[in-house]
KETITI-240090 format. One line per 2 residues: number of its first residue (from 1); for each residue x, y, z of N, C-alpha, C, CB. Coordinates in steps of 0.05 Angstrom, whole numbers. Atoms other than C-alpha are relative to their C-alpha. Last residue first. Glycine has a CB too. Example, Ala and Ser with C-alpha at 12.3 -4.5 7.8 and 13.67 -1.06 7.14 Angstrom:
2) -16,-24,-1,273,-21,143,-15,22,14,9,9,-29 ~ 18,-24,0,246,-90,156,18,24,0,-20,1,25
***
This chain:
160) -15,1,36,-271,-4,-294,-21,-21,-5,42,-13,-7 ~ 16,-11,25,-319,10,-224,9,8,-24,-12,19,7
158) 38,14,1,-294,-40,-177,-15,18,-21,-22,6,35 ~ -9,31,13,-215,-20,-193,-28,-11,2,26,-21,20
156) -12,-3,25,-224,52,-180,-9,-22,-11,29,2,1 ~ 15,-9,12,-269,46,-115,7,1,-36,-3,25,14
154) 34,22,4,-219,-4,-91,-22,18,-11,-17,-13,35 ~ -4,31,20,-168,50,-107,-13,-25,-2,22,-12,5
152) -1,-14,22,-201,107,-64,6,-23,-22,22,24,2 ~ 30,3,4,-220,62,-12,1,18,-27,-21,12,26
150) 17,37,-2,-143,42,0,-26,12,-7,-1,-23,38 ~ 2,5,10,-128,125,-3,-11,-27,-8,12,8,0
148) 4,-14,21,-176,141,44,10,-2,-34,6,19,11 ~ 27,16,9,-147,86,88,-19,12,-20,-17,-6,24
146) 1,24,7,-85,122,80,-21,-22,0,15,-6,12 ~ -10,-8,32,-104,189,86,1,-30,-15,36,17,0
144) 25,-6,10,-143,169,162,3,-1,-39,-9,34,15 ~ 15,26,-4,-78,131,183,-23,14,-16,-7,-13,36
142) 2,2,30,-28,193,157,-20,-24,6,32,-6,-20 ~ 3,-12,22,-33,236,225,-11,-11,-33,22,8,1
140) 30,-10,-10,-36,188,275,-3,21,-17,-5,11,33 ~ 2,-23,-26,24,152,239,-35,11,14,15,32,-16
138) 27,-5,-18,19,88,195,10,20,25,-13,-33,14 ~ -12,-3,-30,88,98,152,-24,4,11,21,23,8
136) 10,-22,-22,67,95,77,8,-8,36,-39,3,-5 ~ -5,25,-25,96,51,19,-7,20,27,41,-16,2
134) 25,-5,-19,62,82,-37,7,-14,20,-29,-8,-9 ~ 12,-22,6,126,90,-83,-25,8,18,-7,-3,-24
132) -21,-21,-21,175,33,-60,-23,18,4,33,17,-14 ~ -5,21,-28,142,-38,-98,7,16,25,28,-24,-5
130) 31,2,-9,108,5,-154,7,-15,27,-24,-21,-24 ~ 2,29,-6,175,34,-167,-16,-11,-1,5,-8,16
128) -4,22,-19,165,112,-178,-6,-22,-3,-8,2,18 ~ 4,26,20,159,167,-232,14,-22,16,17,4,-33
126) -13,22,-10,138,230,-193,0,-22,-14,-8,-6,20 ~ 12,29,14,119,290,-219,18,-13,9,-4,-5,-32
124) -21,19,-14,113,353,-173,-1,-24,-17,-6,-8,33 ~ -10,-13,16,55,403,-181,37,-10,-11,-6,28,14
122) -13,-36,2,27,394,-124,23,13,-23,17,6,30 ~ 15,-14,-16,21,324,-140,16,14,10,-15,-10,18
120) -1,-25,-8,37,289,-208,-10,15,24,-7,9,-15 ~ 19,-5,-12,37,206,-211,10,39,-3,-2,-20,32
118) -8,-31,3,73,170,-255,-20,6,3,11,13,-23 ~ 25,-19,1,68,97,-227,13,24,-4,-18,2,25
116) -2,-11,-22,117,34,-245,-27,14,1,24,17,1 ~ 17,-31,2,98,-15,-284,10,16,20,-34,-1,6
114) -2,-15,-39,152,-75,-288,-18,31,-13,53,11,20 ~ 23,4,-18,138,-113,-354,-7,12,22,0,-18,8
112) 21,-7,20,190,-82,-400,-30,-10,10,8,-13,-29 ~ 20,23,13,243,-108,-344,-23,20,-11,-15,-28,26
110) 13,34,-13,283,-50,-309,-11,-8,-25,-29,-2,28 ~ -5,10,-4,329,1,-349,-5,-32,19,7,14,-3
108) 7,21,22,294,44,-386,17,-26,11,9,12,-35 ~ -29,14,15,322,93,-346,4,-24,-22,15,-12,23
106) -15,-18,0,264,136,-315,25,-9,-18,4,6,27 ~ 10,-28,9,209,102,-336,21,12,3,-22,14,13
104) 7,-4,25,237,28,-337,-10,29,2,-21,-20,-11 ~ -14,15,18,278,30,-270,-1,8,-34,-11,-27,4
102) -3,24,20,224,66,-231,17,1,-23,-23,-5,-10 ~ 1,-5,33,256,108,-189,-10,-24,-5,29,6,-18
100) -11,9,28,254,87,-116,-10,12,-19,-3,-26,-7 ~ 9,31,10,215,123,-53,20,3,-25,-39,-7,-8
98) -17,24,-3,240,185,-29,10,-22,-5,-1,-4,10 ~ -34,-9,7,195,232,-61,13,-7,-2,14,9,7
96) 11,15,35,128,177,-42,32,20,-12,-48,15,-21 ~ -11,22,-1,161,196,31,-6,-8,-27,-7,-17,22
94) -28,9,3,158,263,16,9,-28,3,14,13,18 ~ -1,-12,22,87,272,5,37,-14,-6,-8,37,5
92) 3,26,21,70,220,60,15,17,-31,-43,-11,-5 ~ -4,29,-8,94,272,104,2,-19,-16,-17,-10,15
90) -30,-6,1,74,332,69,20,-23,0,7,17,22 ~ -18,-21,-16,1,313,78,25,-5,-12,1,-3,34
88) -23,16,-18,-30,289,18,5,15,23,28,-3,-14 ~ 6,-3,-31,-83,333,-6,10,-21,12,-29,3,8
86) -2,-25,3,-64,326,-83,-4,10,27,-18,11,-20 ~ -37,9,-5,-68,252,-84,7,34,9,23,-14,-41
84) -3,9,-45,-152,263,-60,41,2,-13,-22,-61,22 ~ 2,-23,-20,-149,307,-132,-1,-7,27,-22,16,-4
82) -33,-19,-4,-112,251,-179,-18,26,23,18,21,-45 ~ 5,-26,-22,-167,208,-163,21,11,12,-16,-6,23
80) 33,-7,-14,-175,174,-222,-9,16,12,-9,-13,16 ~ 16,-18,33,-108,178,-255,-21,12,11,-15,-21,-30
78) -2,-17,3,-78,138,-189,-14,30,-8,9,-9,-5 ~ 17,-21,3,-109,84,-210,-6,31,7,-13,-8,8
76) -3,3,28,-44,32,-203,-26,18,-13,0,-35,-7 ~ 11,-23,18,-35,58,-137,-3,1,-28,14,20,4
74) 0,8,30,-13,-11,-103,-10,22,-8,-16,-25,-10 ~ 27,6,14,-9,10,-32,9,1,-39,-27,30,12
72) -9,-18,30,42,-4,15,-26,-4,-15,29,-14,-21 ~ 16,13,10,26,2,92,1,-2,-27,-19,7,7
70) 10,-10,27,72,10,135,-15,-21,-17,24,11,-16 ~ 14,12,16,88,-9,210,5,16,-26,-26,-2,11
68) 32,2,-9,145,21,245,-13,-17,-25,-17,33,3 ~ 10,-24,-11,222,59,230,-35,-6,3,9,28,-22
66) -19,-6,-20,254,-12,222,-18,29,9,35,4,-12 ~ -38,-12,0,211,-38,181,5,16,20,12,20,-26
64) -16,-12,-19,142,-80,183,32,12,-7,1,-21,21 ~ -23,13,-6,91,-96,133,12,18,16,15,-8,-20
62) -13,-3,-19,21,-94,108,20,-3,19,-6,0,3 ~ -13,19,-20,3,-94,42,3,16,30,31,-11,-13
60) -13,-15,-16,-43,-67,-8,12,-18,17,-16,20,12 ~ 11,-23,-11,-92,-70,-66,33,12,18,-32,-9,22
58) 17,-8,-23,-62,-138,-101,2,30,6,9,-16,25 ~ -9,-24,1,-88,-167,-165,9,18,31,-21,13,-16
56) 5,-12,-30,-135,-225,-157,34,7,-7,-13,-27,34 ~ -15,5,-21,-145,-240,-233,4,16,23,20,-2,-9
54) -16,37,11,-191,-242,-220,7,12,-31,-33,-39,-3 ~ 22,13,30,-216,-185,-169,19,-28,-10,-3,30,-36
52) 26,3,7,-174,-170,-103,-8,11,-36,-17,18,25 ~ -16,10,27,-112,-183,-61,-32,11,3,18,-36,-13
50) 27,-9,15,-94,-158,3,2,-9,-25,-6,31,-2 ~ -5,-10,26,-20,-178,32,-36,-11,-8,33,-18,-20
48) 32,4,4,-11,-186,109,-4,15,-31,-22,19,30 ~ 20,-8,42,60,-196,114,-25,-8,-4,14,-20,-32
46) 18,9,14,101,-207,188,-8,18,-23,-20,-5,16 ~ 21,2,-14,169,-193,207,-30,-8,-13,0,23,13
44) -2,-20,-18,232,-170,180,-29,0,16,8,27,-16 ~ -23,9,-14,250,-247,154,-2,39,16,34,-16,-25
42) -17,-6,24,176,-252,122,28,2,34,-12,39,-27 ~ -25,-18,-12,124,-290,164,20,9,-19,18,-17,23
40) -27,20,4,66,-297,115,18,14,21,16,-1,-36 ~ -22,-13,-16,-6,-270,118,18,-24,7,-11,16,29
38) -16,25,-14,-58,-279,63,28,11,15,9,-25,-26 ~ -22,-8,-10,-120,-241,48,16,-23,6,-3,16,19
36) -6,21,-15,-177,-236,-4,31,4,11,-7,-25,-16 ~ -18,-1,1,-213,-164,-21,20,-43,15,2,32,15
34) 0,16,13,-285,-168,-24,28,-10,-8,-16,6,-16 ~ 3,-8,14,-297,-93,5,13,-23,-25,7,25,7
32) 23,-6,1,-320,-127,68,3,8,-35,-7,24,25 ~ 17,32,11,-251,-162,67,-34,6,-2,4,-32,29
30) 1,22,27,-222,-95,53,-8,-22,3,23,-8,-13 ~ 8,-15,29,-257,-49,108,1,-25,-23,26,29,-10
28) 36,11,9,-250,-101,158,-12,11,-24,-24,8,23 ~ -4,31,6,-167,-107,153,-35,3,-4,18,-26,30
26) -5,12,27,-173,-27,151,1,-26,-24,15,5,1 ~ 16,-13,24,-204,-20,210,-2,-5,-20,3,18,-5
24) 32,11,-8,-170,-73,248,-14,10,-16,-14,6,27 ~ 2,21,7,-104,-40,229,-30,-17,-6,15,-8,15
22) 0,-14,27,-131,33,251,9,-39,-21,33,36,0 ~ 32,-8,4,-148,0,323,6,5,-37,-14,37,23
20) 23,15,7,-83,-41,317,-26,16,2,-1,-23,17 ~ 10,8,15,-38,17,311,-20,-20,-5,13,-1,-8
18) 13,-27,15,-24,42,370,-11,1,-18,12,16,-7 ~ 18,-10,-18,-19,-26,414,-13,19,-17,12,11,25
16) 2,-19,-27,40,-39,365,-28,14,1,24,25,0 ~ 8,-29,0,21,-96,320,7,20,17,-22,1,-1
14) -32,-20,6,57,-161,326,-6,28,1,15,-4,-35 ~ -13,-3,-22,-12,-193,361,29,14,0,1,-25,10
12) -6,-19,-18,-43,-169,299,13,5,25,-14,6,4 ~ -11,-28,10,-15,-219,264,-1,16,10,-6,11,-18
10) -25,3,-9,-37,-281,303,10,15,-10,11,-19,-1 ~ -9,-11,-18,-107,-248,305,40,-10,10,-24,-7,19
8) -1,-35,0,-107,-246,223,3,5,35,-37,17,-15 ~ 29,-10,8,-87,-322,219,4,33,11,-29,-20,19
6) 4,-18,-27,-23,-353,204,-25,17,-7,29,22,8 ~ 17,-21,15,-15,-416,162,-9,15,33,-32,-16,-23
4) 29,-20,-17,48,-445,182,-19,10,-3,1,18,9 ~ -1,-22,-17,98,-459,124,-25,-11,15,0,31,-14
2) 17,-19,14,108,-531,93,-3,21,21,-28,-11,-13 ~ 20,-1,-21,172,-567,109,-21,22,-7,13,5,28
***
């Protein structure tokens, strides 16, 4: 049976109240910034997944777990703008901490295709997942950082 196609206000209706202004934002930012989107029910709730250039590559997701929304972001440009990574708050700092090893960098043991990201901030190197590593927790604190980063990496990826 073929899925449902679900549209961007039947998503946000999952949103807590708190977050849809900063959602909204962010959903207009990237389709302004040419990004294409598609949202799937997953079995912990909905999946709004960003994609963009060609190949369409994606930016960022949006998904639900147990402790709230998050947003994961593809940081594959990192490099770029290693000095916005560097003014993290704490918060996010530790959660990228937390996040998975990558496999192949640390252990050589995932697939020879799987990228992770080695990233350094504050002085700190991190060699993370690409699927765990930028997975961020939309707070009133980290919403501004996080769409900062997202514009940081579309800036990356539009001007290689």
């Amino acid at each position: 049976m073929a899925q449902e196609k679900i549209t961007f206000d039947q998503f946000l209706d999952t949103v807590e109240n708190q977050n849809k202004p900063f959602i909204q934002d962010l959903h207009d930012y990237l389709l302004d910034s040419g990004c294409k989107v598609a949202f799937e029910q997953k079995k912990n709730g909905m999946l709004a997944s960003f994609k963009l250039g060609k190949p369409p590559r994606a930016v960022c997701n949006f998904l639900f777990r147990k402790q709230g929304m998050l947003v994961r972001i593809y940081g594959e440009n990192t490099y770029k703008y290693d000095e916005f990574m560097q003014t993290l708050p704490e918060e996010m700092v530790a959660s990228i901490a937390a996040s998975g090893d990558c496999g192949r960098m640390v252990s050589g043991t995932c697939s020879t295709n799987c990228k992770g990201y080695d990233v350094t901030i504050r002085g700190e190197r991190y060699q993370k997942c690409r699927y765990s590593a930028f997975e961020l927790l939309i707070t009133a604190e980290s919403d501004s950082f996080i769409k900062a980063f997202v514009e940081h990496e579309i800036s990356a990826r539009t001007s290689s």
